[in-house]
N, C-alpha and C positions, 0 to 999 in steps of 0.2 A: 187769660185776660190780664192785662195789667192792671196792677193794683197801687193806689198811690195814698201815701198818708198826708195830709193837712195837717201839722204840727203847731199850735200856740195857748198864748195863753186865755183861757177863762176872762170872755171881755170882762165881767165881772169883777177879775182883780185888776186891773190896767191901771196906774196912773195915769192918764191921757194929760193933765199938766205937765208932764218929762216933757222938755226941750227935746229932747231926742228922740221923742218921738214925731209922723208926720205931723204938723197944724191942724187940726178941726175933727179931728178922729174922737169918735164917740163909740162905745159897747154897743150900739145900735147899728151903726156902720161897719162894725168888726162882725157881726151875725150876719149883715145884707150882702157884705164880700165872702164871708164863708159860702152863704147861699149861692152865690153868682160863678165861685171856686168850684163846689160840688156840680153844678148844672155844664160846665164846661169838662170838668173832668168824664163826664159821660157822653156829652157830645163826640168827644176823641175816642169812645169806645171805653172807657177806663172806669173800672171801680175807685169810687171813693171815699175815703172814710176822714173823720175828723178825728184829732186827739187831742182835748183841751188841758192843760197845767195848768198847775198856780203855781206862780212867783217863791214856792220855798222849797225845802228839803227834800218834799214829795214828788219834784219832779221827773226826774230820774228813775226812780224805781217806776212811777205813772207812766214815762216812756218805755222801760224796760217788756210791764206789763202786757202793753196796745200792742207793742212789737212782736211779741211773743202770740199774741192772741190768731196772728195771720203773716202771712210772708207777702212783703212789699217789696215791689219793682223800685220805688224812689216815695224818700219822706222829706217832701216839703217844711222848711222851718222858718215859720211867720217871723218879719220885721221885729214885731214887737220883746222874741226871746233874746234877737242878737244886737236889736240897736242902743240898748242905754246901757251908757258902758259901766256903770255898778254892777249890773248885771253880769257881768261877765262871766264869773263862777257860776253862776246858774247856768249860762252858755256851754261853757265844758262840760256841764255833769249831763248835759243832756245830748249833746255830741258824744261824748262818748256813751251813753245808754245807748245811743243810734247804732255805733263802733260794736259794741257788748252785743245785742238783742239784733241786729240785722244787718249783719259783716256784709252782705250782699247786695243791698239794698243803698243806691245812687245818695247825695245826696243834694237838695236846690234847693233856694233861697229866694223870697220872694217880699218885692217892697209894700205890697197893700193883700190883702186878700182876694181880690179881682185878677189879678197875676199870678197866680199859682199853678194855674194850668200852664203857662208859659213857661214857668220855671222848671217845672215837671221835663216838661218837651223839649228843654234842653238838653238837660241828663239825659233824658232817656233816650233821645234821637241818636246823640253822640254815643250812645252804649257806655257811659260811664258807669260803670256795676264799680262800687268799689272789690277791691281784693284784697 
């Protein structure tokens, strides 16, 4: 069975005031698109699991972790880890935990959490596994 990770952050820590992020997005809307994410991921047949971070140090090894815990076909990585470009370092530490913990494992980008399965279906139709 395919197995796909849902990678972000903990609506919880989000500043949803970032510019950079989309307009109107609320911790309540980030849990209804995870929800709507996971229900699509099984529709296609696919396991899905979520993996939430927070915003600091602990990301990385937290991805490291989930990675390790099961072997994923493609790890989806929520808007909200790659859009605000302070962010960035946090962005590579968790690309490369992805890189570290699951050389095999595709990986797609996704603009809302309602998209994730779409993202997924990219990768994975095109057989991108990285190498």
């Amino acid at each position: 069975m395919t197995r796909v990770l849902l990678l972000g952050f903990d609506p919880e820590t989000v500043n949803f005031s970032d510019p950079a992020l989309p307009p109107g997005m609320t911790a309540e809307k980030v849990r209804a698109g995870i929800a709507v994410a996971l229900k699509q991921f099984a529709e296609r047949g696919w396991e899905g699991d979520v993996g939430l971070i927070r915003p600091d140090e602990t990301a990385g090894p937290t991805v490291e972790r989930q990675l390790a815990s099961k072997s994923y076909d493609c790890v989806v990585i929520g808007a909200g880890v790659r859009l605000p470009p302070r962010g960035l370092a946090l962005f590579e530490a968790v690309i490369n935990a992805i890189h570290r913990a699951a050389p095999g494992a595709a990986i797609a980008f996704n603009t809302r959490p309602e998209d994730s399965a779409d993202a997924a279906a990219r990768r994975l139709a095109a057989g991108s596994r990285a190498v």
